[in-house]
Legacy VTK file of the C-alpha trace (Angstrom):
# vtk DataFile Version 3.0
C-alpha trace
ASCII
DATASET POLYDATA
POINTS 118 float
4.183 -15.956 -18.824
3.678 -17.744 -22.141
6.538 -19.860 -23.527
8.505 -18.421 -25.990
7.047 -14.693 -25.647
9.671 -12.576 -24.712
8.899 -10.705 -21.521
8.924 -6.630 -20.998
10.547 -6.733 -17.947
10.001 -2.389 -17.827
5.975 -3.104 -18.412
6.133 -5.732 -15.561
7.690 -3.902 -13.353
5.270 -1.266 -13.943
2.545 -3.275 -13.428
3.664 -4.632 -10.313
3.492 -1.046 -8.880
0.316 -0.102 -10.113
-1.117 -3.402 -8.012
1.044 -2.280 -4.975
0.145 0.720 -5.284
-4.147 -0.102 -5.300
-3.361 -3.022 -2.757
-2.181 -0.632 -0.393
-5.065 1.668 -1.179
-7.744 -0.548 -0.919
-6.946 -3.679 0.342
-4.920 -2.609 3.200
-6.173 1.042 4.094
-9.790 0.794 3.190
-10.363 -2.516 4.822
-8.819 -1.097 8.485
-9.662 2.967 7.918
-12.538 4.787 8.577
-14.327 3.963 5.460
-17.615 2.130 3.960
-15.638 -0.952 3.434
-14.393 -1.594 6.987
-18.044 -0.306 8.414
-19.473 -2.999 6.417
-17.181 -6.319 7.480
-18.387 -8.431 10.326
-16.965 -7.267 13.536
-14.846 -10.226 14.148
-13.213 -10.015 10.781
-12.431 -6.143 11.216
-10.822 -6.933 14.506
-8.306 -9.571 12.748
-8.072 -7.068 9.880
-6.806 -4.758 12.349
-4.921 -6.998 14.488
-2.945 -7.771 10.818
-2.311 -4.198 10.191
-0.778 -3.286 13.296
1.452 -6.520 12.686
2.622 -5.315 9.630
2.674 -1.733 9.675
6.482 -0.845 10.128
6.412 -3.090 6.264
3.660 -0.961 5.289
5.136 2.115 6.046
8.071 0.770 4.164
6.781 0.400 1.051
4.978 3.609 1.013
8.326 5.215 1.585
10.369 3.021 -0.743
7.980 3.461 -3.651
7.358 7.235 -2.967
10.596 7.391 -4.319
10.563 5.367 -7.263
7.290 6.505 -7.810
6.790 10.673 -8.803
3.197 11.730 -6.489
1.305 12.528 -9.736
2.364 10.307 -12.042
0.133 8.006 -14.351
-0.132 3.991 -13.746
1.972 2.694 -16.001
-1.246 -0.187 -17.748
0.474 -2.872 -20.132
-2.923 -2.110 -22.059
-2.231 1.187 -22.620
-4.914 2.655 -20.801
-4.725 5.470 -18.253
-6.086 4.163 -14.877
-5.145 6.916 -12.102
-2.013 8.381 -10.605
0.537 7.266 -8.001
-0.418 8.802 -4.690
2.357 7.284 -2.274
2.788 10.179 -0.228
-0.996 10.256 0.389
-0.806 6.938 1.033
1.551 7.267 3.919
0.130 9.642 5.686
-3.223 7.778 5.661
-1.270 4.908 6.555
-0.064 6.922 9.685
-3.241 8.642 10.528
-4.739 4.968 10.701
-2.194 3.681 12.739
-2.241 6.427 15.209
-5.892 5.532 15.335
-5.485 2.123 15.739
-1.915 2.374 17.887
0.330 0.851 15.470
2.216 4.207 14.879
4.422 3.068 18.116
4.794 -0.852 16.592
8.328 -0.012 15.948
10.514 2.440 18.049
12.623 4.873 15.620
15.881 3.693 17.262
14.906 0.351 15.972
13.932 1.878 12.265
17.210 3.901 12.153
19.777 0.629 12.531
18.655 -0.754 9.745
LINES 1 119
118 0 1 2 3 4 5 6 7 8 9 10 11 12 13 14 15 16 17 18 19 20 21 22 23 24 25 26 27 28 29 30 31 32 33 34 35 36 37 38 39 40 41 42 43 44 45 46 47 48 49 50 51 52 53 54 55 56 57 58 59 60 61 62 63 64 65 66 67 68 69 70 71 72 73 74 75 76 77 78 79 80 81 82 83 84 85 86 87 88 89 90 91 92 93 94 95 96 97 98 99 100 101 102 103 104 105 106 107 108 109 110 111 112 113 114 115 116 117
């Protein structure tokens, strides 16, 4: 974002779905799963946590799709820096995703008549 230094549009991109990717990881799935992270937030705040998730699920489960796609299960984050960081997991992803809204009953948020006309 500095004046006058070209941009790498590729590299940006790529970096935009490595922090999807680990926002959807951690700050989405571990904060509302079964995990340390959720057992350790103050009751109130997991409830509006969860109350959030169920909210936006059906955009959740959107993006895991969407980027499962553009995204090959396996392959390596894509750092600016040049180092290797982990792997794209999206598929993994979306079936936690589902398994925690099943849990939390967000898996019915959206009837699939409703998904399929868009």
């Amino acid at each position: 974002n500095e004046p006058g230094v070209p941009r790498n549009v590729v590299a940006s991109e790529q970096y935009s779905d490595y922090v999807r990717h680990e926002t959807m990881r951690v700050a989405v799935l571990d904060m509302v799963g079964d995990t340390s992270l959720a057992r350790s937030m103050p009751p109130k705040l997991l409830s509006v946590a969860r109350s959030l998730f169920i909210a936006h699920f059906p955009v959740y489960r959107d993006t895991c799709e969407e980027h499962a796609k553009r995204n090959p299960e396996g392959a390596a984050f894509a750092d600016p820096l040049g180092r290797t960081t982990g792997t794209f997991c999206w598929r993994g992803l979306g079936s936690r995703l589902a398994a925690v809204g099943s849990r939390l009953g967000a898996a019915n948020f959206e009837p699939d008549a409703e998904r399929s006309e868009r």
